[in-house]
N, C-alpha and C positions, 0 to 999 in steps of 0.2 A: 386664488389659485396660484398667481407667480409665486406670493409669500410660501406656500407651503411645498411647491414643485423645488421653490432655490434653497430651504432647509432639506428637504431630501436630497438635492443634489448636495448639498456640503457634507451632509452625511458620508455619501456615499464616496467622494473623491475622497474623505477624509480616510476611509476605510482602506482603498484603492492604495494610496500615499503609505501610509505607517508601516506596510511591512517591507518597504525598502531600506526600512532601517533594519540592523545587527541585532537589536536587540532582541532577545529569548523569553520576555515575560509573555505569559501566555494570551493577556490582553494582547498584545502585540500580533502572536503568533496566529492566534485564531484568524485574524483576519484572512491568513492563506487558504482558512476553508471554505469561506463562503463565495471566494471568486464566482464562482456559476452563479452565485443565486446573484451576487451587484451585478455580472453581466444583464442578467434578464430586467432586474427592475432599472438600470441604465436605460438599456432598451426600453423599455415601457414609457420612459420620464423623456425619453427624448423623440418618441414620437408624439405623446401629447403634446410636450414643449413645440415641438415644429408645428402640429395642427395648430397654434394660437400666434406661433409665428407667422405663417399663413395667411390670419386673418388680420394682418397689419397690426401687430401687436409686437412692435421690435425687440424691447425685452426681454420675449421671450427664446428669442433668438441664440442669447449669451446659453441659458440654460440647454438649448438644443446641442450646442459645441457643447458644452462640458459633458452632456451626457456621452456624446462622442468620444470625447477622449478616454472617458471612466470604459467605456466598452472597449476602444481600443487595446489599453493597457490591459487592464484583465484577460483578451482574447489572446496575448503574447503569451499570457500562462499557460491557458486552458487549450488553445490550440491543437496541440500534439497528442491529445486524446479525444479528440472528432474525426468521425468517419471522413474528414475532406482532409485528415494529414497523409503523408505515406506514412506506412508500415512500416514499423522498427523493423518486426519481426515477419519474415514469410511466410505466408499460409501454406500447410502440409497439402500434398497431392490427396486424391480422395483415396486413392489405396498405400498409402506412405509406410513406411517403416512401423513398427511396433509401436506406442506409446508410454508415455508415462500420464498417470492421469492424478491430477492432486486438489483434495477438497480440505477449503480452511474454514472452520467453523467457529466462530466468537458463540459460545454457547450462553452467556452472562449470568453469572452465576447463582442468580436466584431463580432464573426459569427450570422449570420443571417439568418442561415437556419431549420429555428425553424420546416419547415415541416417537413424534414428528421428525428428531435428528433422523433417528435410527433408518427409519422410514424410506428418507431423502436420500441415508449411505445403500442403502439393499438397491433404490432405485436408478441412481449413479455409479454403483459399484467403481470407486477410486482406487487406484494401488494404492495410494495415501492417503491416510486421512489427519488431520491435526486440528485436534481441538483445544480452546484458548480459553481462561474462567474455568477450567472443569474443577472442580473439586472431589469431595472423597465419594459425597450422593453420586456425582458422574457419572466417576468410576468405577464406584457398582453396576451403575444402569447400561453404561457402555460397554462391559463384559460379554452381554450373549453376542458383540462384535469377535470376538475372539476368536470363534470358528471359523469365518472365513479369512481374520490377520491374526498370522499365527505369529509376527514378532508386533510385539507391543513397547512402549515406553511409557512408565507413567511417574508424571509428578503432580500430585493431585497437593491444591493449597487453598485455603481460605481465604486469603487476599484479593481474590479478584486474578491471581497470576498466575494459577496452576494452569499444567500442560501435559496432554496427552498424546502419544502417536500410533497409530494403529496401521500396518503394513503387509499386504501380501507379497514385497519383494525380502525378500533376505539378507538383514543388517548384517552388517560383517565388524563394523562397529557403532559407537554409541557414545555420546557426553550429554552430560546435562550441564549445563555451568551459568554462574550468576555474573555477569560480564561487569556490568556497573552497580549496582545495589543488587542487598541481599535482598533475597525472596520474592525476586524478580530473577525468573529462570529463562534460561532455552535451551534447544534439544536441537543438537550436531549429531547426523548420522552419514554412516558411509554405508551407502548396500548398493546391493547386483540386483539387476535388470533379468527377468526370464530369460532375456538372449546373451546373457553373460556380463554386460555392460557395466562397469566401477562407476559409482555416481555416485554426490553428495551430497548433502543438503541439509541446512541451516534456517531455523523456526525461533524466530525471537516476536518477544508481543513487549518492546519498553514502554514507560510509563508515560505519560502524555501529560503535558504540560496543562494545566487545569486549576481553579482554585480547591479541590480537593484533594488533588494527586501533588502537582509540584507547580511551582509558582513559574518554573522556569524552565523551557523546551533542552538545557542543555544536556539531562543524563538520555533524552532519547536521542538528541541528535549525538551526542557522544558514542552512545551506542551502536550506531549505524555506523558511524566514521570507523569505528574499531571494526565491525562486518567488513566494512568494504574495502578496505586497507588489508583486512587475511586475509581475503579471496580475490584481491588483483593477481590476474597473469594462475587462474587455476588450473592443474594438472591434469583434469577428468574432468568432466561434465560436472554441473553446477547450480542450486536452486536454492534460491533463497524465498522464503515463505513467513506470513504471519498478519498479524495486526500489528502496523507498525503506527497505529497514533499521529500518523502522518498523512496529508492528501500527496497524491501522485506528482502534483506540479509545485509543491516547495521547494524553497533553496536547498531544506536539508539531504531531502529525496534526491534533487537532481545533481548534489555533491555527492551522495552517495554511488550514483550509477556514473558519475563521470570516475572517481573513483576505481571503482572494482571494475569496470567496463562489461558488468552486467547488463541486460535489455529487459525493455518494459513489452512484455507484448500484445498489451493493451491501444498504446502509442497506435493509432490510425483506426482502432478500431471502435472505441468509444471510453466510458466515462467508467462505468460497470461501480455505480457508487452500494457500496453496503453497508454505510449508518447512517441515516436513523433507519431501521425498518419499519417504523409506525406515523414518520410522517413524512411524506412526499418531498413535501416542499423546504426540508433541510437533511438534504444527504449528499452524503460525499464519498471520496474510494479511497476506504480508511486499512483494507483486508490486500493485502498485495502477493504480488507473484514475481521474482526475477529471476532472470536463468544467464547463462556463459551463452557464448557461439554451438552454434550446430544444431541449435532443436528450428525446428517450424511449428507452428500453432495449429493444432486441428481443432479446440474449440475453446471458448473462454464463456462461460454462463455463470450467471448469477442465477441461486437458486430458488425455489419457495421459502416464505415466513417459516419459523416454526418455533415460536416462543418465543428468540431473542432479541436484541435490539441490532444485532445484524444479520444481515444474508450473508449465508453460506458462496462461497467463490470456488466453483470447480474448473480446473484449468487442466486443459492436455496436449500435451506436447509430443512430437514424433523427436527422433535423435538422428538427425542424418548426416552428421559430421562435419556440414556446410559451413563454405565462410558465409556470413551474411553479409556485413557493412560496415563500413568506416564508421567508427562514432567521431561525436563532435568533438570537440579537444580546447582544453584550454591550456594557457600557459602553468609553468610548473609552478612558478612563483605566486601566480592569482589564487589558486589553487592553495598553496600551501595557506594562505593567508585566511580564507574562509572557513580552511580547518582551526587553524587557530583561533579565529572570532567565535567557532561553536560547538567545540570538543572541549572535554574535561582533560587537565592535565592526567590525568589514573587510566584515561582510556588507550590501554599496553594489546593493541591486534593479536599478541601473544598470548593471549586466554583464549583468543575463539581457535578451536580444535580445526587444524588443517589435513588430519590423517594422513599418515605417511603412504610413498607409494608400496599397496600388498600386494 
């Protein structure tokens, strides 16, 4: 039992340790997704370790600590997305201002059960909808959408990287643009609000570091650097939306929101993981939501299965104008430097569309 408890612990510290390194190869990188799941087996290995410490088994003592610290340091991650953190963001009053309500859907592009989407949109009825994988089948099936959002965007692709947007508030404009690789799109819109409201919002889904996709995390984390960098210091209300190939508590994420001083409003409320949808025991919050100052949260749900390998993420926000909080702050210099360790030189913030004021 020690022998096999002390190779899972090396394991696990080993996992723990590597992504403090810079490097972007996705062996590396992965390791930032499983933080929750080393927390739990941490836990596990260190109270059996302590039961056998217990029973005058000193040995097993050392493993007990190490498990501790592997819990520790992972809980420095994960922390700020458990119900015991504060709240980035403030919860809306129960009768609050108007809403915006925005459903992101990774449809993956070989499932075919375009009823079940459809289904989950009539039953949530979102002002937005944005779907990610869609291709050309999609976008035939997601048509009888059309009646209830009458402005639509679509860029339907075989790749795995088509994008759809389906909206009952009223674009005033619109980009699709390929920021870092071609044929890997997003979709920048500026619309009004029923109650008059200029708002904009930004839907990217980058590539994800993988041995299929790219050996190396840096064109997604480029990509985000270049997001968050256009929409520092935003003129109007502000949402950023997608699959970002990324878990919530990475380096790259949390450079990105220090960045654009976007807010997570997830932050205190939980984990809200949407891949894998088929198995329990390895998922994480790959489907994100960030927004500017002034909204409050009236609901954040994760939705039913319905063919894909992720759940749908419906999120609604009120607009109340509010300052909320201080964000955390780092020096300019630290800061500049971890842009540098994981940004591509080509990623020019001057491609993502910042629409002038109309």
């Amino acid at each position: 039992m020690f022998i096999t408890l002390a190779i899972i612990m090396s394991c696990l510290l080993f996992i723990t340790l590597l992504p403090i390194s810079y490097s972007q190869h996705y062996l590396v990188r992965s390791c930032d997704f499983v933080r929750l799941q080393v927390f739990y087996l941490a836990s596990f290995v260190a109270v059996v370790a302590a039961y056998f410490a217990y029973s005058d088994v000193s040995d097993f003592l050392y493993i007990s600590v190490a498990a501790v610290l592997v819990m520790c340091l992972q809980a420095k991650w994960i922390y700020p997305y458990t119900w015991l953190a504060k709240k980035e963001v403030q919860s809306a009053a129960k009768h609050s201002a108007p809403s915006v309500r925005i459903m992101s859907a990774n449809v993956l592009m070989s499932n075919h059960n375009s009823e079940q989407l459809i289904r989950l949109v009539h039953q949530q009825q979102p002002d937005l909808l944005i779907t990610l994988e869609s291709d050309s089948w999609w976008q035939t099936k997601l048509a009888v959408l059309k009646k209830d959002y009458p402005y639509c965007i679509e860029c339907p692709k075989d790749n795995r990287y088509g994008m759809h947007l389906y909206s009952k508030f009223n674009i005033i404009d619109a980009q699709i643009c390929e920021l870092i690789a071609d044929d890997i799109p997003s979709i920048h819109i500026l619309f009004v609000t029923d109650q008059g409201v200029k708002m904009q919002a930004h839907f990217i889904h980058p590539a994800p570091p993988s041995p299929t996709e790219e050996d190396s995390s840096r064109p997604r984390d480029s990509e985000l650097i270049m997001v968050a960098k256009a929409l520092k210091n935003p003129i109007r209300p502000t949402i950023v939306a997608g699959d970002l190939n990324d878990v919530a508590w990475s380096r790259s994420t949390r450079l990105f929101m220090q960045i654009s001083g976007l807010l997570d409003p997830r932050k205190g409320r939980g984990f809200y993981n949407t891949f894998h949808a088929s198995y329990f025991f390895m998922r994480w919050p790959l489907d994100h939501l960030f927004h500017s100052e002034g909204f409050k949260v009236k609901r954040i749900k994760r939705l039913a299965k319905y063919g894909s390998d992720h759940f749908a993420l419906l999120t609604e926000l009120s607009y109340e104008n509010a300052e909320q909080h201080s964000l955390e702050t780092k020096s300019a210099e630290h800061k500049q430097n971890e842009i540098q360790q994981l940004a591509m030189s080509k990623a020019d913030k001057r491609k993502v569309p910042k629409f002038a004021e109309q």
